[in-house]
N, C-alpha and C positions, 0 to 999 in steps of 0.2 A: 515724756513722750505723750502726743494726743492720743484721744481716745478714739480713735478710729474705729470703725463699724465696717465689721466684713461679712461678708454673705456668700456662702458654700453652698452650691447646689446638691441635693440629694444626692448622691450617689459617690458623691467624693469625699465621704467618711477618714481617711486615709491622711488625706489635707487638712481638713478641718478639726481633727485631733491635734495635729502638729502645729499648726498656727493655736488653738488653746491650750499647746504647752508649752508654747514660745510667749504667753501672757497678750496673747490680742484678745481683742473682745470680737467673739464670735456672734451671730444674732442665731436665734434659734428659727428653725424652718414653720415660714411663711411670715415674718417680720420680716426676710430680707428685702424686698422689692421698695420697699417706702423709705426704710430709714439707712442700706449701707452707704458707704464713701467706698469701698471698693467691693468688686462682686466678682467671686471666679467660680467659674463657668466653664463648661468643654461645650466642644461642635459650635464655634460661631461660624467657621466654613468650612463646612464639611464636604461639600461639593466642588467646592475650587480645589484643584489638584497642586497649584503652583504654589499657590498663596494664601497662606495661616496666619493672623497675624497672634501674638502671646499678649497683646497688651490694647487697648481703645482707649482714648483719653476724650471726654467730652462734659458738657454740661446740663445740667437739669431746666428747669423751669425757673427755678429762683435765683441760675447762673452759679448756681455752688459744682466744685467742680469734682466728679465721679471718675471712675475707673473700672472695665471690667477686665477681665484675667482670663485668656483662655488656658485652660489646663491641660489639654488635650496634647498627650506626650511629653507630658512634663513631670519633672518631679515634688515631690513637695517642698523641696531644698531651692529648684527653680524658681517655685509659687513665690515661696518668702524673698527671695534675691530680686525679683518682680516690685512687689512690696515694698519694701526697703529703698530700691530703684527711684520707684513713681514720688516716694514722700518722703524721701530721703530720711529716712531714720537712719541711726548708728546702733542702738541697741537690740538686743535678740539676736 
């Protein structure tokens, strides 16, 4: 498996235990913003009542391509299935 680099927003302790015990490599708080390939996160629409979306696929500057995670209402079993999803992994 690659070595993927995920970045857990403060407050989602809960997630980011479970993903470093499913062997991701977590980054520790304030490395996330420069170095993950995925980054989960709650409230990216908090004010749209209709429409949430759980997942943004886009690219950086150097065209390498990211992923953030909304967590918002999800589980941590969700997050990783998320995960798993985007980079197709089989393991964990």
């Amino acid at each position: 498996m690659k070595d993927y680099r995920i970045a857990v927003q403060i407050g989602l302790e809960e997630i980011r235990g479970y993903l470093i015990s499913k062997g991701f490599r977590v980054l520790p708080h304030g490395k996330e913003e420069l170095d993950a390939d995925i980054t989960v996160l709650t409230g990216l629409q908090e004010d749209e009542d209709d429409v949430t979306p759980t997942r943004m696929v886009f690219k950086d500057d150097h065209k390498k391509e990211k992923i953030l995670i909304d967590a918002t209402e999800l589980s941590k079993e969700e997050v990783l299935q998320l995960i798993k999803l985007d980079w197709k992994l089989d393991k964990h």
